[in-house]
C-alpha positions as CSV (number, residue, x, y, z in Angstrom):
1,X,-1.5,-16.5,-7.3
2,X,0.7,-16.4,-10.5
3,X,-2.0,-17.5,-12.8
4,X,-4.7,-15.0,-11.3
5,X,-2.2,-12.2,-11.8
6,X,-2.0,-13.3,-15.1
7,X,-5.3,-13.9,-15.7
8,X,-6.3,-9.9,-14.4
9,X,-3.7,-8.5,-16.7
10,X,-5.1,-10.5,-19.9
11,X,-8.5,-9.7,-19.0
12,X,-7.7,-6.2,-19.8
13,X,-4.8,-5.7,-21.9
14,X,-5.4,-6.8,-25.1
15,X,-2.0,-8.3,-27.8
16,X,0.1,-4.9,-28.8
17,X,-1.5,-3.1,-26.1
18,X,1.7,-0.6,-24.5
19,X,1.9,-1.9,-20.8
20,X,4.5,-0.3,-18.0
21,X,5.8,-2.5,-15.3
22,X,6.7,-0.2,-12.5
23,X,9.3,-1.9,-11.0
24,X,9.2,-5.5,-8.9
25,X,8.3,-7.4,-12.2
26,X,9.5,-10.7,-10.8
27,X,12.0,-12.5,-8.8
28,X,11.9,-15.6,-11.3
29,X,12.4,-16.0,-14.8
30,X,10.7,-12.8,-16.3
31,X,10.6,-15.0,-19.8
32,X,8.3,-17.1,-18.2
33,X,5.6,-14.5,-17.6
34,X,6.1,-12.4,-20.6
35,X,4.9,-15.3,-22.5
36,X,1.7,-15.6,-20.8
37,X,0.8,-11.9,-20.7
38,X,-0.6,-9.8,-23.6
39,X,0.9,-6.5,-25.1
40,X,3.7,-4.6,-25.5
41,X,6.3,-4.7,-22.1
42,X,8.5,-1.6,-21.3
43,X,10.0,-1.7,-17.7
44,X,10.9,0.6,-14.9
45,X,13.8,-0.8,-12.6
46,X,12.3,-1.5,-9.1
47,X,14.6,-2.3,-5.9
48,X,14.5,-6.2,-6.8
49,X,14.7,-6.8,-10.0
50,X,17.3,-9.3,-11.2
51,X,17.2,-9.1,-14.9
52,X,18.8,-6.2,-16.5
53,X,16.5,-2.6,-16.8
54,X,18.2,0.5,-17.9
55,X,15.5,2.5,-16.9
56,X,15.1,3.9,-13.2
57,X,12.8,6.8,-14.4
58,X,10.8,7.3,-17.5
59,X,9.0,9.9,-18.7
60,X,6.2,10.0,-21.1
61,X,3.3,11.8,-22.8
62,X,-0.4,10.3,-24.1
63,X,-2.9,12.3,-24.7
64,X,-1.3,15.9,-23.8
65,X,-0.4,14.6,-20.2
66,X,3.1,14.1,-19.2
67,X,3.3,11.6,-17.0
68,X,6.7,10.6,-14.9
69,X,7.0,7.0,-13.6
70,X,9.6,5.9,-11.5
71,X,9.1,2.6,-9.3
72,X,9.4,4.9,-6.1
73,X,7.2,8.0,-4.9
74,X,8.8,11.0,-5.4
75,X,8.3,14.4,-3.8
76,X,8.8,16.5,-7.0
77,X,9.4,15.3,-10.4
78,X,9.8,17.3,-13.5
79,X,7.4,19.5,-14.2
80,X,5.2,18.7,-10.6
81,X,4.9,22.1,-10.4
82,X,2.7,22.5,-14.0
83,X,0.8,19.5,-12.4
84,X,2.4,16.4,-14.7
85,X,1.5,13.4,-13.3
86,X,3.8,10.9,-11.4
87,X,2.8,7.0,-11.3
88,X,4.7,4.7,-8.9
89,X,5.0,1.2,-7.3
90,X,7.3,0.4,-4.4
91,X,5.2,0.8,-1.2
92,X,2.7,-2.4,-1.8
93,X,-1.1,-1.3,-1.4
94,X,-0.4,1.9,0.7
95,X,-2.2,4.9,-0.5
96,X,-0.8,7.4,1.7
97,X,1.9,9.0,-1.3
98,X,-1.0,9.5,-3.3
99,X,-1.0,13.6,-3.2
100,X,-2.2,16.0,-6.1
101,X,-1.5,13.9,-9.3
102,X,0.4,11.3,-7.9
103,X,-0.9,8.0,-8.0
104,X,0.2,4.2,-6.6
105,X,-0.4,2.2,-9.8
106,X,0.9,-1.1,-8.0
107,X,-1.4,-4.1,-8.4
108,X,-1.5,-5.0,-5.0
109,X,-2.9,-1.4,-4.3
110,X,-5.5,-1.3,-6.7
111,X,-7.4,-4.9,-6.7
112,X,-4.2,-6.9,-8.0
113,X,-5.4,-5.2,-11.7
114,X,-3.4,-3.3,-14.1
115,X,-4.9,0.3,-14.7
116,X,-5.9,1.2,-17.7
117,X,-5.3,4.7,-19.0
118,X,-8.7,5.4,-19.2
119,X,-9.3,4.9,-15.4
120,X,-5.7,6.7,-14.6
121,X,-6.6,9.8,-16.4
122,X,-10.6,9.5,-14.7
123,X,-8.3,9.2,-11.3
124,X,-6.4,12.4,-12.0
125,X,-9.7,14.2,-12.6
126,X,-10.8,14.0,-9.4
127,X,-7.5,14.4,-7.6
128,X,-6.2,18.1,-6.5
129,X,-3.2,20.0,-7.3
130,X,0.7,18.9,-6.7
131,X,1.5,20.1,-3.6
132,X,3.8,22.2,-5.6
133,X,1.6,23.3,-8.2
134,X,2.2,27.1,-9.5
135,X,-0.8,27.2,-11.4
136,X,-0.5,29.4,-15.0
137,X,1.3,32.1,-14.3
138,X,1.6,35.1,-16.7
């Protein structure tokens, strides 16, 4: 299982590419994967992680979007209303969170593959408004 994880994650993230581990990295030695796996690592703490993570929530911008991850679905994050985007882990390969622009980014929810920007942002496209969306109001 290990090395057809690591396998899918090489197979598309290529050395210095910026990869975000949602939470749940590992239970063993996180060195020991790190080494195998291309690019750039910046982690999200997930319920069991055992190696130290400062970070329960992050939030980011590429390409004009701002995008909020957090290892766990969240009702409303900052700025949900203005539809920013909220990527999460946590609940395995169950689907049923994903509402508006709020998407399960977990491997085992989406072919035990990382997701690439590209197919993130082609995701959001399709998908309707936060829940809580106020649109652009004057």
């Amino acid at each position: 299982m290990d090395k057809v994880l690591i396998d899918n994650f090489n197979s598309l993230v290529k050395p210095g590419d910026k990869t975000y581990h949602l939470g749940d990295f590992t239970f063993k030695d996180k060195d020991y994967y790190l080494k195998q796996l291309n690019g750039e690592h910046i982690f999200i703490k997930g319920n069991h992680d055992r190696f130290f993570i400062k970070d329960d929530i992050l939030e980011i911008k590429i390409e004009g979007e701002f995008i909020v991850l957090c290892h766990y679905p969240l009702c409303v994050w900052n700025k949900s209303h203005f539809n920013s985007w909220h990527l999460y882990g946590h609940v395995h390969n169950s689907k049923m969170f994903d509402v508006g622009k709020k998407y399960n980014v977990g491997v085992d929810a989406n072919a035990y593959f990382p997701l690439p920007f590209t197919t993130i942002k082609r995701i959001m496209s399709f998908s309707g408004n936060n829940l809580n969306y106020i649109g652009n109001r004057k």
